[in-house]
Backbone as a chain_set.jsonl record, in Angstrom:
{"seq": "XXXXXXXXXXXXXXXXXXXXXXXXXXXXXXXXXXXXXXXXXXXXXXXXXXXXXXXXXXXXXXXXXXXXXXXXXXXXXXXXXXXXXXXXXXXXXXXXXXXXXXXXXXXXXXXXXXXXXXXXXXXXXXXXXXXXXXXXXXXXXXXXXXXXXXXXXXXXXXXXXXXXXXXXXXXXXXXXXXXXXXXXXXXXXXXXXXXXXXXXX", "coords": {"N": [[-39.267, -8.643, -55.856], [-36.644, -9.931, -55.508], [-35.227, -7.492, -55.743], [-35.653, -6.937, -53.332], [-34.732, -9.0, -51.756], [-31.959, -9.578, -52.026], [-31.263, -6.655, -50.481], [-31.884, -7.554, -48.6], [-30.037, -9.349, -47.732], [-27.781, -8.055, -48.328], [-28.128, -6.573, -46.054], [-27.738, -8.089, -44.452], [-25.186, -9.17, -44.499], [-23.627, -6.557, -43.878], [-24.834, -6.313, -41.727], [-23.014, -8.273, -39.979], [-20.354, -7.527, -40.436], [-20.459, -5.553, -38.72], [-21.162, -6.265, -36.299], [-18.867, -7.724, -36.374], [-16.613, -6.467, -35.829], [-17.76, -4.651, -33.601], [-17.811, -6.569, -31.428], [-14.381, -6.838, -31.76], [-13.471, -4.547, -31.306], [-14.156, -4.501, -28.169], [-13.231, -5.856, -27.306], [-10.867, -5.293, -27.678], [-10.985, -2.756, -25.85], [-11.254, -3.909, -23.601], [-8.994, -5.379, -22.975], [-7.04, -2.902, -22.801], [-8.511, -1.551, -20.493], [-7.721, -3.519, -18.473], [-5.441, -3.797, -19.142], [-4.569, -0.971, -18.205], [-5.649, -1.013, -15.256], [-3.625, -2.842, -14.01], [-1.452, -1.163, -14.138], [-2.075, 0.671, -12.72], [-1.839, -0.821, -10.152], [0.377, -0.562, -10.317], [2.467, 1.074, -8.398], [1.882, 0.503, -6.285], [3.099, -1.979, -5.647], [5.989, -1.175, -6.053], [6.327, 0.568, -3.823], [6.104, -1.116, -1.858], [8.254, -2.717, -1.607], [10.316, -0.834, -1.135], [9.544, -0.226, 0.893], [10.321, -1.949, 2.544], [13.365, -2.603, 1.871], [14.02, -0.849, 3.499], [14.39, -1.35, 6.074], [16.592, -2.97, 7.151], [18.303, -0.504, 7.214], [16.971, 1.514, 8.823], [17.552, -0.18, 11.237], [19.585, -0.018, 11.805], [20.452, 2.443, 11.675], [19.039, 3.254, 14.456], [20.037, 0.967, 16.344], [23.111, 2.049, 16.216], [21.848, 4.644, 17.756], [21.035, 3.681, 19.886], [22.643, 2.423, 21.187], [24.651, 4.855, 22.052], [23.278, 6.116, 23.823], [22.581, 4.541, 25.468], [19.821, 3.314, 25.452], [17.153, 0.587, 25.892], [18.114, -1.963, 24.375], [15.842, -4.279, 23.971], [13.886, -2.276, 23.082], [14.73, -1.775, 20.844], [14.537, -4.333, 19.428], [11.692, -4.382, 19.317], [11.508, -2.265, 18.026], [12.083, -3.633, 15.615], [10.66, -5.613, 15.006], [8.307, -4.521, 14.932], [8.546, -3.271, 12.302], [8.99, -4.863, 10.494], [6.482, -6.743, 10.688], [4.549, -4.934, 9.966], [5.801, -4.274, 7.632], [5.189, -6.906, 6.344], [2.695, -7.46, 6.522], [1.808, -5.696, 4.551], [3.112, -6.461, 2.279], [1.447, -9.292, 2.259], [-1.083, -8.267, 2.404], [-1.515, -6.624, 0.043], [-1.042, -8.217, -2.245], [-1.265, -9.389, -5.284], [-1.976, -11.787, -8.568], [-0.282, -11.989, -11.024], [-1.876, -12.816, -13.359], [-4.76, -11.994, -12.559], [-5.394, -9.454, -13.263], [-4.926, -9.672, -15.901], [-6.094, -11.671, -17.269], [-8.244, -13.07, -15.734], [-11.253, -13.628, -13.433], [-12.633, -10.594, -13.121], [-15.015, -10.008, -11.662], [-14.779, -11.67, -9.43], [-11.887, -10.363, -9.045], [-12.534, -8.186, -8.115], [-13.587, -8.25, -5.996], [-11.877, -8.911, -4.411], [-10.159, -6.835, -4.531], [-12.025, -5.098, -2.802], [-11.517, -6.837, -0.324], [-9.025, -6.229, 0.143], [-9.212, -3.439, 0.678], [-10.457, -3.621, 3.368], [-8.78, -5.144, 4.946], [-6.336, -3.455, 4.761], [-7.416, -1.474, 6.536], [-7.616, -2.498, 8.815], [-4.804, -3.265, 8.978], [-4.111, -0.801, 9.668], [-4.942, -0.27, 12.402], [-3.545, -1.361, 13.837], [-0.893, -1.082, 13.049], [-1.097, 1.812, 14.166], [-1.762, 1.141, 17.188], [0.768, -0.263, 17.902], [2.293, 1.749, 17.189], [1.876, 3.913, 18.99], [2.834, 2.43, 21.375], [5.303, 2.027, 21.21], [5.816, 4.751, 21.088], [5.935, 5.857, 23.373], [7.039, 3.995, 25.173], [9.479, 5.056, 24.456], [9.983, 7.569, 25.769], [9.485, 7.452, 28.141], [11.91, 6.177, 28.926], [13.964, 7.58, 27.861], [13.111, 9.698, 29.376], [13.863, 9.008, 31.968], [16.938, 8.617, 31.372], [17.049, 11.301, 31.127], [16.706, 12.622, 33.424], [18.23, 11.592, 35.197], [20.02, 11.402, 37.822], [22.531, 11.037, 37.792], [24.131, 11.164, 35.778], [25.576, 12.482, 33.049], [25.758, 16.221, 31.844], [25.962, 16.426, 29.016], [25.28, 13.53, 28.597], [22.449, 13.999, 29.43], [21.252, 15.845, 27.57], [21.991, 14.615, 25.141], [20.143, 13.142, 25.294], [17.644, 13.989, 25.105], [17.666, 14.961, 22.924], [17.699, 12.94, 20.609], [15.228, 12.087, 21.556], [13.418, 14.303, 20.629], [14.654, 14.119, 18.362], [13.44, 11.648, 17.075], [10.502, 12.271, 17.798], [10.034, 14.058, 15.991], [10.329, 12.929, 13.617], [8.338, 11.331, 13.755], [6.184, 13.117, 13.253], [6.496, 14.117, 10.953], [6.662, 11.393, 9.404], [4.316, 9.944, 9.627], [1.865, 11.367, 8.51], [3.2, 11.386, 5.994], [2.764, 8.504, 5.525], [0.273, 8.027, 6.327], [-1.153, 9.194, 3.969], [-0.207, 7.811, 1.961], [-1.139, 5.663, 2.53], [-3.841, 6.457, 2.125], [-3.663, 7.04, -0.52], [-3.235, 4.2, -1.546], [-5.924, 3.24, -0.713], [-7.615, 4.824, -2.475], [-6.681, 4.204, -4.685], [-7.62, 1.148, -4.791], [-10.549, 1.687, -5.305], [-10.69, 3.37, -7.524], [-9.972, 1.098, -9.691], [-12.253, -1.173, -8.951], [-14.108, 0.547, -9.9], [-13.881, 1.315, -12.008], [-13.941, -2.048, -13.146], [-16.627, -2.265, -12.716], [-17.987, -0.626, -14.412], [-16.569, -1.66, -16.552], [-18.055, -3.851, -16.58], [-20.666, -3.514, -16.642], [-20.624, -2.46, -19.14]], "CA": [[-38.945, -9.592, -54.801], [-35.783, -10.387, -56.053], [-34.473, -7.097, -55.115], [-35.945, -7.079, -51.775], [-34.165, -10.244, -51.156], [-30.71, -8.966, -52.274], [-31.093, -5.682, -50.347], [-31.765, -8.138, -47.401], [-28.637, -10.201, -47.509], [-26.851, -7.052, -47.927], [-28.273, -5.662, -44.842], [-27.472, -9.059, -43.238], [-24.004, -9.402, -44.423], [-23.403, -5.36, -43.239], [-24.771, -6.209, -40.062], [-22.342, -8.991, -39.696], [-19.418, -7.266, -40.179], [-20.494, -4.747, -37.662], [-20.849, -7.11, -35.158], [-17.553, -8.195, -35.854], [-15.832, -4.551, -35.825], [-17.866, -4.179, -32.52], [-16.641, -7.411, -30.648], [-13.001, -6.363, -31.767], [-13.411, -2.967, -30.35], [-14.88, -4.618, -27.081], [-11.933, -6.896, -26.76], [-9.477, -3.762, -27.462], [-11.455, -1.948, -24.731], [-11.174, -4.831, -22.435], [-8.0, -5.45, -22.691], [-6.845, -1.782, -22.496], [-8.885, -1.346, -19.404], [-7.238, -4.229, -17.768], [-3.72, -3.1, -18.869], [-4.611, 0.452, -16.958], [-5.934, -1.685, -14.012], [-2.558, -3.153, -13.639], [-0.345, 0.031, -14.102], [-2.55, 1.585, -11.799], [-1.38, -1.057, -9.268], [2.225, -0.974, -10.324], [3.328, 1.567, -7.625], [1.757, 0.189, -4.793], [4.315, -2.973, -5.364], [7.251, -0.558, -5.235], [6.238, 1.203, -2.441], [6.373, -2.23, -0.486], [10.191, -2.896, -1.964], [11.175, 0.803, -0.895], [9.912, -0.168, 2.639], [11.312, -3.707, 2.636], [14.894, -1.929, 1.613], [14.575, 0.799, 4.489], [14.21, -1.914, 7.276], [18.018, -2.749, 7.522], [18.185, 1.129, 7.633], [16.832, 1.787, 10.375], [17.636, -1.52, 12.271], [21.323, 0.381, 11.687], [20.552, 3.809, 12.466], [18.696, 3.023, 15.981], [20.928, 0.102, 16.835], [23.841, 2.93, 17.03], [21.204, 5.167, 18.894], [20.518, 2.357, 21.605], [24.253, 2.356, 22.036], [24.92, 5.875, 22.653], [22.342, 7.003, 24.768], [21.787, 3.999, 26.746], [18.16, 2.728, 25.524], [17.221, -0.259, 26.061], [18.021, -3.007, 22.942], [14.916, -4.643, 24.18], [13.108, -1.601, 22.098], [15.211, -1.738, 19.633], [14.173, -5.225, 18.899], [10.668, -4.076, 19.407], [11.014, -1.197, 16.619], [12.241, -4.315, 14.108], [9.499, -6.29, 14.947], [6.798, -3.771, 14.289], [8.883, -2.504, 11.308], [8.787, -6.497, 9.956], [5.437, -7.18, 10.66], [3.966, -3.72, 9.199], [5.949, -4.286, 6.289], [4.62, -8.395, 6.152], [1.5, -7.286, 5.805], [1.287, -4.92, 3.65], [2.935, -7.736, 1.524], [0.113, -10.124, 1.963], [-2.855, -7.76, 1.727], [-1.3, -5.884, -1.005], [-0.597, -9.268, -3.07], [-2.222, -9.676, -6.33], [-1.052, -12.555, -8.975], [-0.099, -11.504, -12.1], [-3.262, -13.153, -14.085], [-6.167, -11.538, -11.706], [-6.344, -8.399, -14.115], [-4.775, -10.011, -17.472], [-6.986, -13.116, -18.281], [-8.941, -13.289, -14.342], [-12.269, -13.245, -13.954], [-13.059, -9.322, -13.088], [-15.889, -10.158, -10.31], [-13.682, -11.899, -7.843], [-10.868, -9.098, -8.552], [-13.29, -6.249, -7.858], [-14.077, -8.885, -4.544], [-10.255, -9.279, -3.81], [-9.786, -5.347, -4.13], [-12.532, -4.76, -1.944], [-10.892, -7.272, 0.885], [-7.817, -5.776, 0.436], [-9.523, -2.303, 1.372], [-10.862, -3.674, 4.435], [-7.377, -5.598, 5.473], [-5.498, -2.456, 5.291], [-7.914, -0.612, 7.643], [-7.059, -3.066, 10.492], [-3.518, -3.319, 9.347], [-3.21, 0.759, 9.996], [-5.37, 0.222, 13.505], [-2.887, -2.554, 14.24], [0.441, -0.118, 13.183], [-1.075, 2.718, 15.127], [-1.466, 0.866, 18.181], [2.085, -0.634, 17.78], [3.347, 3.146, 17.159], [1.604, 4.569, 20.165], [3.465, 1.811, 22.502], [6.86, 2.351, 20.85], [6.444, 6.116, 21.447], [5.834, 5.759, 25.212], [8.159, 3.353, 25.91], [10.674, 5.587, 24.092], [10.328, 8.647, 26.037], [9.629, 6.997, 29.041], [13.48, 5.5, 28.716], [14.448, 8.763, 27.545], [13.102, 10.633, 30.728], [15.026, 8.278, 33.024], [17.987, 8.746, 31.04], [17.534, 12.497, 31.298], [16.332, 13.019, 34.649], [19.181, 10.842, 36.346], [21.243, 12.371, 38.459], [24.301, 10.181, 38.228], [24.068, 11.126, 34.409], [26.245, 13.859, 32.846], [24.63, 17.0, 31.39], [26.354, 15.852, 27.82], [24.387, 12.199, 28.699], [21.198, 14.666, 29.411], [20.481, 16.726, 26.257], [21.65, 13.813, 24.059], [18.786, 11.278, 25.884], [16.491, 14.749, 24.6], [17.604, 15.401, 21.317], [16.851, 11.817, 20.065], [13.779, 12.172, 21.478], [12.758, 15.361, 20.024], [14.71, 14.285, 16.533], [12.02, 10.948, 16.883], [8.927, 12.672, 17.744], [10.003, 15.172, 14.579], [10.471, 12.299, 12.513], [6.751, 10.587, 13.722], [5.25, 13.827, 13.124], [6.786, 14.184, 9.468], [6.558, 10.128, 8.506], [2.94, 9.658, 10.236], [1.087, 11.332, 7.546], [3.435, 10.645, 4.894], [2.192, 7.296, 5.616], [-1.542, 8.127, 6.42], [-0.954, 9.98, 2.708], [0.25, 6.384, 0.907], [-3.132, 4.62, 2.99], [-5.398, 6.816, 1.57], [-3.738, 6.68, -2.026], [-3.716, 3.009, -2.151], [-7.216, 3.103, -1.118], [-8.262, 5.375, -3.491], [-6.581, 3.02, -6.332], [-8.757, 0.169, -5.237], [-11.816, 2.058, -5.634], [-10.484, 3.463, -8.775], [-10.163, 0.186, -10.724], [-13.201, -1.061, -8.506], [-15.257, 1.404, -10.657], [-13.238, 1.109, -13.734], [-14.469, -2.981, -13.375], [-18.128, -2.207, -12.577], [-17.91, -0.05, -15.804], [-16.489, -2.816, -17.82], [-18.604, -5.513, -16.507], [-21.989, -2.661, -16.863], [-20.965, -2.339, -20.883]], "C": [[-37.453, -9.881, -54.745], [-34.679, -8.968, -55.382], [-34.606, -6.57, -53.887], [-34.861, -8.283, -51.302], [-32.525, -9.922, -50.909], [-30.395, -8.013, -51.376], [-31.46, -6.687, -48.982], [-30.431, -8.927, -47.174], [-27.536, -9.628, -47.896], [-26.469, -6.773, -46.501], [-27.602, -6.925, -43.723], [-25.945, -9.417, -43.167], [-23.156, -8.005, -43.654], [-23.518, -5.484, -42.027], [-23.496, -7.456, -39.639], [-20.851, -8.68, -39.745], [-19.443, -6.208, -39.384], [-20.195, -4.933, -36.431], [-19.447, -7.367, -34.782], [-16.793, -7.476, -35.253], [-16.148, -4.554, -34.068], [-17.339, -4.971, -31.279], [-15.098, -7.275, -30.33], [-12.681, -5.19, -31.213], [-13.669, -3.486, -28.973], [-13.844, -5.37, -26.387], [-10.519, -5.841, -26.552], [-9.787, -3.416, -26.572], [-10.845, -2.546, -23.896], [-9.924, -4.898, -21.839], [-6.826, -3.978, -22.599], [-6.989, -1.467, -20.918], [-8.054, -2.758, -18.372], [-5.553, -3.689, -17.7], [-3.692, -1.723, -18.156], [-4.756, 0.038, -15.47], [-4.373, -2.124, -13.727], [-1.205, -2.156, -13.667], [-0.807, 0.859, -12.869], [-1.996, 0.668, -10.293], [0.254, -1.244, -8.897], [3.1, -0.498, -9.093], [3.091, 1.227, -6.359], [3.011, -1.163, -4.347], [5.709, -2.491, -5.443], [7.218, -0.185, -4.399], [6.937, -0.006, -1.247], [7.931, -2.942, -0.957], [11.14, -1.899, -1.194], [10.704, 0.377, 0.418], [10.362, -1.223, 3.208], [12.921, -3.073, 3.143], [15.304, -0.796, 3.183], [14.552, 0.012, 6.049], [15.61, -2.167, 8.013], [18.576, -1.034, 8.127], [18.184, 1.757, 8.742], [16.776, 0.955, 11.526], [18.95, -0.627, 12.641], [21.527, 1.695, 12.233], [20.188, 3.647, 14.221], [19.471, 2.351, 16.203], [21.984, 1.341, 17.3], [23.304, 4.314, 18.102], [21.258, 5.023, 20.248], [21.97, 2.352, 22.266], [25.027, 3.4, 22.23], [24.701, 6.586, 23.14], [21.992, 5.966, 26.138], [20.425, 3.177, 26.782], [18.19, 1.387, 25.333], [17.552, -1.44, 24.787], [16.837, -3.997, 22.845], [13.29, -3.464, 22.858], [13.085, -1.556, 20.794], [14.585, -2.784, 18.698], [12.747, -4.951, 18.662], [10.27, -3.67, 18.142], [11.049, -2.464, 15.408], [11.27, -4.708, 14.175], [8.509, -5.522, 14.484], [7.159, -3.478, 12.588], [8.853, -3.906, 10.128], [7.692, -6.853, 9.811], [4.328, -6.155, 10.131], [4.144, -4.178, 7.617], [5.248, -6.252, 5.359], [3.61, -7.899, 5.348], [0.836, -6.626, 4.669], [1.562, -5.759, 2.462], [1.79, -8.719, 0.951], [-0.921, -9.206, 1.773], [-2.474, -7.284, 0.385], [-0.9, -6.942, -2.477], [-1.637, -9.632, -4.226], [-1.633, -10.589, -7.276], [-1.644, -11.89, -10.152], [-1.316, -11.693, -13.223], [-4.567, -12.646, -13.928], [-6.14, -10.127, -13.043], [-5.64, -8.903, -15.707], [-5.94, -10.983, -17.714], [-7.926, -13.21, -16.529], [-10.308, -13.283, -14.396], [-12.503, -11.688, -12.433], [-13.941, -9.208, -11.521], [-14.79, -10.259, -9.327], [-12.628, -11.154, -7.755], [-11.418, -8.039, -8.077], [-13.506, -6.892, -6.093], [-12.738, -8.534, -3.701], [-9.602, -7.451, -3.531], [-10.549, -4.773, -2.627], [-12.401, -5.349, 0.28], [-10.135, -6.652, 1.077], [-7.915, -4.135, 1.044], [-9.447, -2.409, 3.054], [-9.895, -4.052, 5.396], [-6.468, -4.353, 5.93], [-6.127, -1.836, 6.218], [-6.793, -1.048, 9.13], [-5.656, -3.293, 10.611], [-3.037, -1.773, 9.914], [-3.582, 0.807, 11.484], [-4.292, -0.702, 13.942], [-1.04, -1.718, 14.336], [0.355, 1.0, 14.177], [-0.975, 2.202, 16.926], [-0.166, 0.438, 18.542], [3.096, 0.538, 18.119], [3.049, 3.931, 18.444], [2.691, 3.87, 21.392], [4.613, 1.783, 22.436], [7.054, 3.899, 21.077], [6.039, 6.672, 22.514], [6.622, 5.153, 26.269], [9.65, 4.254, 25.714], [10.765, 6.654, 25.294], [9.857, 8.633, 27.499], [11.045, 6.587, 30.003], [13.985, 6.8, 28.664], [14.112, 9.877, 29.049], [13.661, 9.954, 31.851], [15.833, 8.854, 32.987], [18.434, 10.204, 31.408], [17.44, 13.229, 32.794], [17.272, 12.433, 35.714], [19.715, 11.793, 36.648], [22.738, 12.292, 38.5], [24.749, 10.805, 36.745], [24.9, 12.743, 34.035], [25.181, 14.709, 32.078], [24.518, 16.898, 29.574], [25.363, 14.299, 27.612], [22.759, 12.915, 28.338], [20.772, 15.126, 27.918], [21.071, 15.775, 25.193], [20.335, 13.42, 23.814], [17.657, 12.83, 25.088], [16.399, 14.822, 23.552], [17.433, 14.054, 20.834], [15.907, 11.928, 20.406], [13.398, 13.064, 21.246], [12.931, 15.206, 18.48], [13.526, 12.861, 16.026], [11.083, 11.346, 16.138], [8.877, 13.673, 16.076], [9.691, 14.193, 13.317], [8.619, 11.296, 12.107], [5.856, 11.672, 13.223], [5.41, 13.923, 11.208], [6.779, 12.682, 8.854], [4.942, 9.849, 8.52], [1.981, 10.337, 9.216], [1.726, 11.288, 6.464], [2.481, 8.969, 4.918], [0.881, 6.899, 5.865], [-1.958, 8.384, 4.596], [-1.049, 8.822, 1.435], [-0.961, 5.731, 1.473], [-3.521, 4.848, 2.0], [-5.235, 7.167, -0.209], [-4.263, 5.202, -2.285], [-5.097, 2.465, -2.036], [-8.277, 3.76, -2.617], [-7.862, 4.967, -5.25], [-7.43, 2.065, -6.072], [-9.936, 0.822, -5.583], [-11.611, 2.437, -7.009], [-10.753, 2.014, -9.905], [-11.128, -0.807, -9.916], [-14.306, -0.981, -9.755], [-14.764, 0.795, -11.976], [-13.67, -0.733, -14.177], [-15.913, -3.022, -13.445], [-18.612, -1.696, -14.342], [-17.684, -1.141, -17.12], [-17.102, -3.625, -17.926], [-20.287, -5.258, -17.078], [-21.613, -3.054, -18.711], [-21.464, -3.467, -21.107]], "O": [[-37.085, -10.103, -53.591], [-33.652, -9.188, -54.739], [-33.772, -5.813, -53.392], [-34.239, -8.101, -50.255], [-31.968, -10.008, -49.815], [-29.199, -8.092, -51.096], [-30.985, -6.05, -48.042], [-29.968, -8.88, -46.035], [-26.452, -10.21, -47.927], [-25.393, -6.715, -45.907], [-27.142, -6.76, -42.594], [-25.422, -9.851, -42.141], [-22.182, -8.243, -42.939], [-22.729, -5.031, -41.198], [-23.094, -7.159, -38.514], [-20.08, -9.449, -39.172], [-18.319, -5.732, -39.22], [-19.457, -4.33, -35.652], [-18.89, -7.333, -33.685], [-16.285, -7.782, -34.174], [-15.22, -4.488, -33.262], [-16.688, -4.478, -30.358], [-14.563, -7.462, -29.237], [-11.598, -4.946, -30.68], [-13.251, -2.584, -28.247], [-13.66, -5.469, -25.174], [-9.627, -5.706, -25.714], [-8.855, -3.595, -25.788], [-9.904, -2.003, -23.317], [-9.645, -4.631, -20.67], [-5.676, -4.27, -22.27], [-6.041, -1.205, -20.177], [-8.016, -2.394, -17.197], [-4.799, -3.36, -16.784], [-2.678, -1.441, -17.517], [-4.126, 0.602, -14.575], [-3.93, -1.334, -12.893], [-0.105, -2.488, -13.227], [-0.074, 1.562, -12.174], [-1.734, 1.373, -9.318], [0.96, -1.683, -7.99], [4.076, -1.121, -8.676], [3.829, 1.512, -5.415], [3.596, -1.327, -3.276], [6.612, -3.198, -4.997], [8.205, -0.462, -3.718], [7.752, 0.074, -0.329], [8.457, -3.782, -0.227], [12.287, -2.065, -0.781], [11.544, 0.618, 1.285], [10.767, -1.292, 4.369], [13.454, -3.06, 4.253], [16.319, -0.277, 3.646], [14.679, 0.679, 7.075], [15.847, -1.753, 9.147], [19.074, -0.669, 9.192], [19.03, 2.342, 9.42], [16.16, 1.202, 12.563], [19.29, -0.585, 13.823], [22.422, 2.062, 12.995], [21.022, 3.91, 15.088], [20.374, 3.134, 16.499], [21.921, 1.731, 18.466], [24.009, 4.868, 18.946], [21.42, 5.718, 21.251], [22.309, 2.295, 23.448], [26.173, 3.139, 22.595], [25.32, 7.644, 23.258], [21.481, 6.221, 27.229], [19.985, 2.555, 27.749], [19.11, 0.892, 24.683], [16.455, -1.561, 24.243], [16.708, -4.588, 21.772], [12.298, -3.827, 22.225], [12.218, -1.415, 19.931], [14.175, -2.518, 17.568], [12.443, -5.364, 17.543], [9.404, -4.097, 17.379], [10.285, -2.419, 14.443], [10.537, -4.235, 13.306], [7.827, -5.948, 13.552], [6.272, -3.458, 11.734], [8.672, -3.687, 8.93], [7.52, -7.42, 8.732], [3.214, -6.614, 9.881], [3.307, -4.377, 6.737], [5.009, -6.525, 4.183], [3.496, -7.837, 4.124], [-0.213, -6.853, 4.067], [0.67, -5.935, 1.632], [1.367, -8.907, -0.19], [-1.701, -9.448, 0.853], [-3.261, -7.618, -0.5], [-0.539, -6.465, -3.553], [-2.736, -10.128, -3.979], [-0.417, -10.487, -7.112], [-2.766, -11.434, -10.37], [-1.65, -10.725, -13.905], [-5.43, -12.73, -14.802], [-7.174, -10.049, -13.706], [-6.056, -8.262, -16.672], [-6.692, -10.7, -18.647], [-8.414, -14.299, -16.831], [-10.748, -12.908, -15.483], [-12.508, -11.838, -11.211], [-13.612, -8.535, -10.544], [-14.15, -9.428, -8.682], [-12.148, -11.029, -6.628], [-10.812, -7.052, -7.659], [-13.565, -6.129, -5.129], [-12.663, -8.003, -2.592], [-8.865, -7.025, -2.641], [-9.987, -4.236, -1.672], [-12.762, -4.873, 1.356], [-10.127, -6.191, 2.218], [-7.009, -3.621, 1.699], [-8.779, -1.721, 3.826], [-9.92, -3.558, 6.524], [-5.982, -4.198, 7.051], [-5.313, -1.464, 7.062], [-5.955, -0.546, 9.878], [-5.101, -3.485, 11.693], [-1.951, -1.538, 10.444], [-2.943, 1.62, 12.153], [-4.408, -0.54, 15.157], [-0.25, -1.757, 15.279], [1.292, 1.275, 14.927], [-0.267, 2.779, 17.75], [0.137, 0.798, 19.68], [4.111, 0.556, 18.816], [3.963, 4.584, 18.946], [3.275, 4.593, 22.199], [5.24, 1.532, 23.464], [8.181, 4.366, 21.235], [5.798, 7.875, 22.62], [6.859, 5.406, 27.45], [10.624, 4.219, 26.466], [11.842, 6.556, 25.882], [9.816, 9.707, 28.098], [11.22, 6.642, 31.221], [14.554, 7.124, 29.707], [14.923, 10.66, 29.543], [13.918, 10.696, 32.799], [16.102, 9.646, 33.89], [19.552, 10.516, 31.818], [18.059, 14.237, 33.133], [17.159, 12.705, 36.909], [19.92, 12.84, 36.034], [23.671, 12.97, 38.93], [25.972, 10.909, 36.648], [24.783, 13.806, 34.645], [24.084, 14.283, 31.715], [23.511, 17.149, 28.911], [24.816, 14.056, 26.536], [22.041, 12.59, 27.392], [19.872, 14.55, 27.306], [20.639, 16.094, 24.085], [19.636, 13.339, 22.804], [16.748, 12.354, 24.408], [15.316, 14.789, 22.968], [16.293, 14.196, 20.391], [15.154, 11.907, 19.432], [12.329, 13.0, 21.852], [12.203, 15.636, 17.585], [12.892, 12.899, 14.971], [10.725, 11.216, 14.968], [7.922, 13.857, 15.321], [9.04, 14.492, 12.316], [8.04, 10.886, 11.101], [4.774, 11.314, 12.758], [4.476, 13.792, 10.416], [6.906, 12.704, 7.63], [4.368, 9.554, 7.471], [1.016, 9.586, 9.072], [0.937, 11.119, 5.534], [1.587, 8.671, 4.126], [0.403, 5.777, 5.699], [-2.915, 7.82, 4.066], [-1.677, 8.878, 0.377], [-1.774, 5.258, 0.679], [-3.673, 4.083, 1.048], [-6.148, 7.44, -0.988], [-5.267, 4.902, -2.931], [-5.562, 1.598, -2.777], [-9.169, 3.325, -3.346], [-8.344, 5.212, -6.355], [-8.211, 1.859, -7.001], [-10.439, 0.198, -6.517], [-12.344, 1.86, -7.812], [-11.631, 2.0, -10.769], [-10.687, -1.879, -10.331], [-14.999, -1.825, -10.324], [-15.274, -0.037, -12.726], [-13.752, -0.947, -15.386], [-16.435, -3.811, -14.233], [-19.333, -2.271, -15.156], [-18.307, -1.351, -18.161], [-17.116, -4.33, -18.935], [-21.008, -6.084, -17.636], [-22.307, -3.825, -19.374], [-21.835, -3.764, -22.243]]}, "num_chains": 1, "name": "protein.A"}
């Protein structure tokens, strides 16, 4: 009996430091998987710095456009505005506070990822419609400019070549930027899963 009893309060002290071992592993995990969750969103908050930074940019490049072809500054203001209110948003949907994957609770971040999916949709149907009406009005302006008659032939094939070096530039930014969507979607779903996973163990 005696060493039944012993060989039980072995087994019970063994299991007790198992437990412990396995909690401490579960907390390493945890907190591992959260520090990947937050690296994994690190580049989406440069991205929105790098297009913050490029807004002066091209307020500066078009501005001397508008004033050597003639286009209206009415567009010009147009392009900032879209180029301000694109970049806003992506601000606010893309906004996460520093605590949501360190110490947060996990549910409502996997909730807050899954808004932020749905936000960007309507912010890209909201840029595309924006970009369609800025590149109608442009070449609308631009076929005035080139089709005048009062207009020199030096006036003419400028008013074209901005609008051909544009449309070059919508065709080469337009899926760069479809390209960065459908990454930053495919990071929320990533750590998404990677929470379902942690919350399943």
């Amino acid at each position: 009996m005696e060493n039944n009893a012993m060989e039980m309060e072995q087994l019970r002290a063994e299991l007790s430091v198992f437990k412990e071992r396995l909690n401490k592993q579960q907390i390493v995990n945890d907190q591992l998987m959260r520090q990947s969750m937050k690296s994994k969103m690190s580049w989406i908050r440069k991205m929105l710095w790098i297009e913050l930074a490029a807004i002066p940019f091209c307020a500066i490049t078009l501005g001397g456009m508008v004033h050597q072809i003639g286009i209206s500054w009415w567009w010009l203001l147009y392009t900032i505005v879209m180029l301000v209110v694109d970049v806003a948003l992506d601000f606010r949907i893309n906004h996460m506070r520093e605590d949501e994957f360190a110490s947060g609770n996990l549910v409502e971040t996997a909730r807050h990822l899954v808004r932020m999916k749905k936000s960007r949709i309507k912010s890209l149907a909201l840029g595309l419609t924006m970009l369609v009406v800025w590149m109608v009005w442009l070449a609308v302006m631009v076929y005035q400019i080139a089709s005048d008659p009062a207009g020199t032939a030096l006036e003419h094939s400028r008013a074209w070549g901005v609008l051909n070096g544009l449309m070059v530039g919508v065709l080469i930014g337009l899926p760069i930027s479809l390209y960065i969507f459908s990454r930053m979607q495919r990071t929320n779903t990533e750590i998404i899963r990677q929470i379902n996973e942690l919350i399943i163990d």
